[in-house]
N, C-alpha and C positions, 0 to 999 in steps of 0.2 A: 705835735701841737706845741707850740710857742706863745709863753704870757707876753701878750702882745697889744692889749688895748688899742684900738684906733687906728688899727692899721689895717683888719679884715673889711673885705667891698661892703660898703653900700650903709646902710642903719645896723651897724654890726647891736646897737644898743636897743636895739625895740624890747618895749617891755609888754607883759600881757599875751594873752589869748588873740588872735591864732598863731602868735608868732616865736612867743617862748611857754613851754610845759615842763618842768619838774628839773630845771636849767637854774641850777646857782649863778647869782652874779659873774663870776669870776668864770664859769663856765661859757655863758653869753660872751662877753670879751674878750676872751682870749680867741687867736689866731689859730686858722686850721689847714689842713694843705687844702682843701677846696676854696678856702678863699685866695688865698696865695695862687693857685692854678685859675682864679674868677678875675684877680687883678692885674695879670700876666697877659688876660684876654683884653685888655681894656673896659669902658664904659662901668657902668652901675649895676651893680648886684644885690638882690634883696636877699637877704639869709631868717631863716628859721633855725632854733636852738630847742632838741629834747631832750630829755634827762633822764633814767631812772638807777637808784641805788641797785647793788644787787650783792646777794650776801653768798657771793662765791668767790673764786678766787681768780684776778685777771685772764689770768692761760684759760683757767674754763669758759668764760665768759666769749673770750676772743674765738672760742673752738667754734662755738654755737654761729658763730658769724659766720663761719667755713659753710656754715650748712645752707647761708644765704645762695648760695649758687644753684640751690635744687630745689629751692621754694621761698614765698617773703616771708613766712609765719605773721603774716597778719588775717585780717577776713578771707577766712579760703574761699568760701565759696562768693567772692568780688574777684579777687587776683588769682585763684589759683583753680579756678576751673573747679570747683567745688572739693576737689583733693586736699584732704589734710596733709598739710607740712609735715614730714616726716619727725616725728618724738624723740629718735636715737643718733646719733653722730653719726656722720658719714667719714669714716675713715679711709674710704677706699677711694674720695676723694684727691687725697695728698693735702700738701701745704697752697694757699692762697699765694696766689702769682697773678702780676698782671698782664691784662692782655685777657684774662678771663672773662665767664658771662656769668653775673649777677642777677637773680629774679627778671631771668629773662629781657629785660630791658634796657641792663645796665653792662658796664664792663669796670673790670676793674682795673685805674690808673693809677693806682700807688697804694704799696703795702710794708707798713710796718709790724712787721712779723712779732705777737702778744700785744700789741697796742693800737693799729692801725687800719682802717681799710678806707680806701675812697674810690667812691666810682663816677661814670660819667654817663649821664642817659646815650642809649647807642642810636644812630640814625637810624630812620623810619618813622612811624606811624608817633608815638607817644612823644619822639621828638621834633615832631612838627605841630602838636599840642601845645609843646610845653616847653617850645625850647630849647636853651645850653640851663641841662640840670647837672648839678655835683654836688655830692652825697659823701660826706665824711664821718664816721663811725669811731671813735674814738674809747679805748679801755683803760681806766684810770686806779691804781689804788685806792682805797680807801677803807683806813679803819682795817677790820679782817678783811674786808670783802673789795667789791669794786663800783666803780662811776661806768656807767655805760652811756655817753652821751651821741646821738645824731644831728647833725648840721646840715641842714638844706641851704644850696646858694644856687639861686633862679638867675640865670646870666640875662644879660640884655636884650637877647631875642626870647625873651620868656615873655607871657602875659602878665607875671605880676611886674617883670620889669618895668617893661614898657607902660605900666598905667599912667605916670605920667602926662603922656602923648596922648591918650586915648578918654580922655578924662571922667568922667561918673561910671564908664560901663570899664574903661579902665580896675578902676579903682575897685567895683563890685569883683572884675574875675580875679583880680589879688587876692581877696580875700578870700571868696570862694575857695580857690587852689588850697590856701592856705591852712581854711579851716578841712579840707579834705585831705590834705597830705598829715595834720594833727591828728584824726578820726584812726588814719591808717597808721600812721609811724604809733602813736600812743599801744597801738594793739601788739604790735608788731613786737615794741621794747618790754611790755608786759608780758610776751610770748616768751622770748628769749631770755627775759629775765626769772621765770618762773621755771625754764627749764634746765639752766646751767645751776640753777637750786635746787635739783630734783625731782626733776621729772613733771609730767604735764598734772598729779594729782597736786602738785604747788597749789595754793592756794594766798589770794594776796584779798583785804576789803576793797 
């Protein structure tokens, strides 16, 4: 990730719900490889920025991401067939490489080994919903602990891209997606942030 202001696709600056959650200024503006892989592609890109502190230390934080490949640890029983996300690290995994399959869906196109992960929605079904999606995961110092931030960039053949073109029911399924991909990612970075802390009896208000 590179301080980058005004250079990530699309309204890299949206402010508010649904489209920035617990995202520092400086977090929102800055550049990340998914948008840099969005602006590569040409056209316009709408981006989403999450955020949550987490009071572990980046290498653990980044591990918990490894474990994205055998579950999303968000609402299991919506994405994961009612199967809870496994609670333990998967060591037998190995190290995060790309070319991988992420929560099923995804694949992973660039890895920054303790800092980085971005993926790319993989052809079929979710990517004819939803278009060219890319997903950057990002692990950042902070303090003792660490920044766990998530980036959504909805490329041009997405529905929120395109609302534009499409105008009032446009504009509704942008938001929709958005405040749906908020509902999930928000669970999801509370899961992982709860467990690179100690376990699923974590506890956050």
């Amino acid at each position: 990730m590179s301080e980058a202001p005004g250079r990530a696709a699309g309204p890299a600056h949206a402010r508010g719900l649904p489209w920035v959650w617990g995202a520092t200024p400086q977090e929102v503006a800055a550049d990340y490889r998914c948008d840099q892989r969005a602006r590569r592609r040409g056209g316009t890109a709408r981006r989403a920025v999450r955020a949550v502190s987490v009071a572990a230390s980046p290498g653990q934080v980044y591990a918990w991401l490894g474990n994205l490949r055998v579950a999303p640890y968000s609402y299991d029983w919506v994405d994961n067939a009612g199967r809870r996300s496994p609670r333990a690290l998967r060591s037998d995994l190995g190290a995060l490489e790309t070319g991988q399959r992420v929560m099923t869906i995804f694949t992973a196109v660039h890895v920054v080994e303790g800092a980085e992960l971005t993926l790319e929605l993989r052809p079929g079904p979710a990517r004819w919903v939803f278009g060219e999606v890319l997903v950057t995961y990002a692990v950042r110092p902070a303090g003792a602990g660490a920044r766990l931030v998530a980036v959504l960039s909805l490329g041009p053949g997405s529905p929120a891209a395109c609302s534009g073109r499409r105008g009032r029911l446009g504009t509704a399924r942008q938001h929709l997606l958005a405040w749906g991909d908020l509902v999930m990612m928000r669970k999801q970075l509370q899961t992982l942030r709860d467990l690179a802390e100690g376990g699923p009896s974590a506890r956050r208000p």
